[in-house]
N, C-alpha and C positions, 0 to 999 in steps of 0.2 A: 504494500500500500504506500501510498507517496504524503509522503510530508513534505511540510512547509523548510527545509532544510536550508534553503539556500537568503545568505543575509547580505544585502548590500548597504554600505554604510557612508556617510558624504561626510565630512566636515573641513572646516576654514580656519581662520583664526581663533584660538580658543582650542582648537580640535586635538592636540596629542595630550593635554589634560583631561578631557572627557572622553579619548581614545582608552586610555589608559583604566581610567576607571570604569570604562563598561567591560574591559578583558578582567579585570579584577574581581569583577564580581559575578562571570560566569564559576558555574561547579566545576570541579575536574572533571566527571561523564560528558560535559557536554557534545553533542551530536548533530551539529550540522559547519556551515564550509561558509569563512568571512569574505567577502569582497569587500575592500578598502579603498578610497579617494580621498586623501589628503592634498586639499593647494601646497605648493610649496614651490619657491624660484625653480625655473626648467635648470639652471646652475648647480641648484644644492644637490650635496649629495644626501640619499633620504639614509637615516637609520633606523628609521618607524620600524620595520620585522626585528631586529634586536630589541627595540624597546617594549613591544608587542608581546614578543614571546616570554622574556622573563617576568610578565605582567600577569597573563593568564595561562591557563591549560592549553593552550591551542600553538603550533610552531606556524610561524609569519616566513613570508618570504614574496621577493618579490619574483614571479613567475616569467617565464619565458614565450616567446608566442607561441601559440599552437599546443601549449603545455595543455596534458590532462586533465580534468578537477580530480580531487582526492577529499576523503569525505574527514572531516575534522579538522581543515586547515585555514591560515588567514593566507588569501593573496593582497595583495599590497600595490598597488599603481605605481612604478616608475617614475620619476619626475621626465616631467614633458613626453607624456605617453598616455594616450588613452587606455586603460583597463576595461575591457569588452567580455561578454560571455556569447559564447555558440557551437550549440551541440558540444557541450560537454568539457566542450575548451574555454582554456583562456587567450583571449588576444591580448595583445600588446600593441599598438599602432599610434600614428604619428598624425592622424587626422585633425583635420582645421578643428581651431579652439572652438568653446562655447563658452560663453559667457566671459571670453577673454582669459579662461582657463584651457591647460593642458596638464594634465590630467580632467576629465570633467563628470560631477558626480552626475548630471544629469544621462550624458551617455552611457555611462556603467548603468542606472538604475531602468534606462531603456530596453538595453541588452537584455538584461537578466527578465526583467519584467515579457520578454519580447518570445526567448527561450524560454523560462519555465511559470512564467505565468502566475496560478493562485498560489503557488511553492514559495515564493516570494515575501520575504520580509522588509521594505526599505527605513533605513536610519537615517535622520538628519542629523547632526549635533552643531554644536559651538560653529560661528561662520560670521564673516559679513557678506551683505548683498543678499544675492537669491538662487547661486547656484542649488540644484536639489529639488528646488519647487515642480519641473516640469515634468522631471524623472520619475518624482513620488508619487506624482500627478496619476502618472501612467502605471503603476505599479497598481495602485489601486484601481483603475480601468479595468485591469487584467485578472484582478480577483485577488491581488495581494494585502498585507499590511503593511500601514505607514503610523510608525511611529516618532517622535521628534522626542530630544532632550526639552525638558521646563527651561521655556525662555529665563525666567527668573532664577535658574541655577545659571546657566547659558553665558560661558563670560561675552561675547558676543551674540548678544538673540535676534539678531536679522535671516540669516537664513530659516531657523524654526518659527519664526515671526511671521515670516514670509509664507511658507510653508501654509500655515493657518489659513491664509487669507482664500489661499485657492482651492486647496487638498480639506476633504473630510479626515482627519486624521484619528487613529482609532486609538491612542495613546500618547499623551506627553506625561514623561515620566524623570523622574533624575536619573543620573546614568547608574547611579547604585544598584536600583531599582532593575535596568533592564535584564540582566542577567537573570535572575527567578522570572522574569515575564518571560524572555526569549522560551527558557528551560518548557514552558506551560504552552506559550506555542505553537513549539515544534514536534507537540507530541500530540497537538489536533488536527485531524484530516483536513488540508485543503479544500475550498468551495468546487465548485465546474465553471471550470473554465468561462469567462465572459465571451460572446462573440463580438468583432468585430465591423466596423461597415467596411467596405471596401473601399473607402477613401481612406479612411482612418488608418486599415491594414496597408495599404503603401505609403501614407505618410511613417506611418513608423517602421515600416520596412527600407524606405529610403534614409533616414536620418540615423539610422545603424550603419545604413554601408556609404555616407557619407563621412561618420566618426574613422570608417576602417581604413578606404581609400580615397580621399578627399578628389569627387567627381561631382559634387552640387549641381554644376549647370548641364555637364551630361545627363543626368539623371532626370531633369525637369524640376527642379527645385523650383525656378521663377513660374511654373504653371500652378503649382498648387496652394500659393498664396496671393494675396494683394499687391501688386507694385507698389514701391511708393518712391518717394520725390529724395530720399534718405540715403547717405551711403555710407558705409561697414567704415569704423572708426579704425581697423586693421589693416587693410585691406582697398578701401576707398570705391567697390565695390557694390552694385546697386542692389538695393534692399529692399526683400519683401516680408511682407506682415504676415505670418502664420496666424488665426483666430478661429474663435468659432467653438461649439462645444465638443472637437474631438483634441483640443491642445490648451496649454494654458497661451497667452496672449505672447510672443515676440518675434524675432526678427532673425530672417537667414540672408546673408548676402548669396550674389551665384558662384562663390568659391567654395561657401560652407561653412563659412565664422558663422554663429549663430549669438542672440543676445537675446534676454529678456527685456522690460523696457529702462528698469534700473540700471543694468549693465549698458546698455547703450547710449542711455543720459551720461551716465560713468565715463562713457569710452571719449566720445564727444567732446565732454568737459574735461580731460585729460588733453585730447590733441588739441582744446584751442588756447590751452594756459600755453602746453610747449610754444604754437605757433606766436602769442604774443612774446613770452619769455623770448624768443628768436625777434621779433617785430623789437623791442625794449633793445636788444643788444646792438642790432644794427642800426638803432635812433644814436645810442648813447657812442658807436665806434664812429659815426656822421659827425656828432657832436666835438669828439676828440680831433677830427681830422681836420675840422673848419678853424677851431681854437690854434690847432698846428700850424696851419698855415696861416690865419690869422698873426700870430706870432710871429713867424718869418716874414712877412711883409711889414711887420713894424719895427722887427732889426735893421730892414732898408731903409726904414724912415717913408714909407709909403702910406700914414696914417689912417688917410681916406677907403685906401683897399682893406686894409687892416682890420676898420671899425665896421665894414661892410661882413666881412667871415664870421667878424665877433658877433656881432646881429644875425645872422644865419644862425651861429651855433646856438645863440641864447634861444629860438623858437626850436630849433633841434631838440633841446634840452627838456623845453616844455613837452614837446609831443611825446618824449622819452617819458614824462610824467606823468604823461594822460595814459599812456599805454599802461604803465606801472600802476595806477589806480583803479583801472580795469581788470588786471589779473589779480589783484585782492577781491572786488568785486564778486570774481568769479572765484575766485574761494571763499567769501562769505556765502553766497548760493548755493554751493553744494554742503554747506555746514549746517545750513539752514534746513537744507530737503533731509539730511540724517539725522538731520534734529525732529522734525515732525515726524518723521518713521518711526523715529524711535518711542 
């Protein structure tokens, strides 16, 4: 008989503290196989399976592609690597980011949810933003459970926050706590399986083998959403809107970056501090170069030219100002939209 065995689990910032304590506080019997997605720089080197394994009953490791499952084990997402499941494997693949992540807990929890359906357990924990929301979305479409850490334990509760907004979720619990829930179950039989529409079934059938082999606009990605007037903060790439009741709400360019609508505000407001921070630097190198040459014509005693560079430089200076008071602007904005979130 099939049980719920298989647990996919997401977390962000906050996440290898409450990684930690949900492996803690499984039993030693414990009886089914973790899938992990931890953010983390595609740079760093991860040491999550070391930390994992001397934490709980269960040995961590980060998997190879095409690796087999094995029943009792944590796999662990690679930094800068999508963690996938299919028939029975683990992939490992390098497919366009989501949510501006690589690793992404929404495409692990697609995967799994995609393969085994009401077997499925998905976890949210500690995060900022909303990676997970879409993923869990879909776990539970499929006949699975979705549980989130207690925002209020949650050193970060944006992602379980998030989560709320979209997802019926069947459990928020502290992470002490999940351990005896998981144990309870995985030891009750799976629902039947939900059907699918046939739109639904190849949106999610495409957005799997888009995570594996980044072919978005092969595929037909731009037919099966909205155009819009928007381009991929990644990428720069033209963006359509995913909607409707078979998805939660966001956005796939035709490369395959995909975002929710917070991560795309995010992304957005990230490249246009850089592009004034660039705009600011080239006012203020204007500004030096006018001053410079200003100054050497008044070594000639040329005063008139002189005072003319200096007057150049002094508006340089200003517009160097006005830029500079916009890119605080635009970090009071985004402080402000995480502040109401919150």
């Amino acid at each position: 008989m099939e049980k719920r065995n298989i647990i996919v689990v997401g977390a962000s910032a906050g996440g290898i503290t409450a990684l930690k304590g949900l492996m803690q506080s499984l039993p030693q019997n414990f009886a089914a196989t973790f899938f992990i997605v931890l953010h983390i720089p595609p740079y760093a080197t991860s040491e999550l399976p070391e930390i994992l394994t001397k934490e709980g009953p269960l040995k961590a490791t980060h998997p190879k592609d095409g690796e087999q499952i094995k029943d009792r084990k944590i796999y662990v997402a690679p930094p800068d690597h999508h963690l996938l499941i299919e028939d029975d494997k683990v992939l490992v693949k390098r497919g366009p980011k989501e949510n501006r992540q690589r690793p992404s807990i929404d495409a692990l929890f697609r995967s799994a949810a995609y393969s085994y359906g009401p077997r499925v357990i998905g976890i949210v924990l500690s995060g900022a933003l909303n990676d997970g929301t879409s993923g869990l979305w879909t776990v539970k479409r499929l006949g699975g459970i979705a549980i989130i850490q207690d925002p209020n334990e949650a050193s970060f509760p944006d992602m379980p926050d998030n989560v709320i907004e979209y997802v019926e979720v069947d459990y928020s619990v502290k992470v002490s706590e999940m351990g005896p829930l998981l144990n309870q179950l995985i030891e009750k039989p799976p629902i039947e399986r939900p059907k699918l529409s046939e739109k639904e079934k190849k949106m999610l059938e495409m957005e799997i083998t888009i995570a594996e082999q980044d072919d978005a606009f092969e595929l037909g990605i731009m037919e099966m959403g909205e155009l819009t007037e928007f381009t991929c903060p990644d990428c720069h790439g033209a963006l359509t809107l995913l909607k409707g009741g078979n998805t939660v709400p966001r956005y796939r360019c035709h490369t395959g970056h995909s975002f929710t609508v917070s991560a795309l505000l995010d992304g957005i407001t990230e490249n246009n501090e850089t592009n004034l921070w660039q705009a600011m630097r080239s006012m203020e190198e204007t500004t030096m170069l006018l001053k410079n040459i200003g100054g050497h014509f008044g070594d000639e005693g040329k005063s008139d030219v002189a005072d003319l560079f200096f007057k150049k430089a002094e508006e340089s200076s200003k517009q160097a100002r006005v830029i500079h008071d916009s890119i605080f602007k635009l970090k009071s904005f985004s402080k402000d939209i995480e502040r109401r979130k919150a």
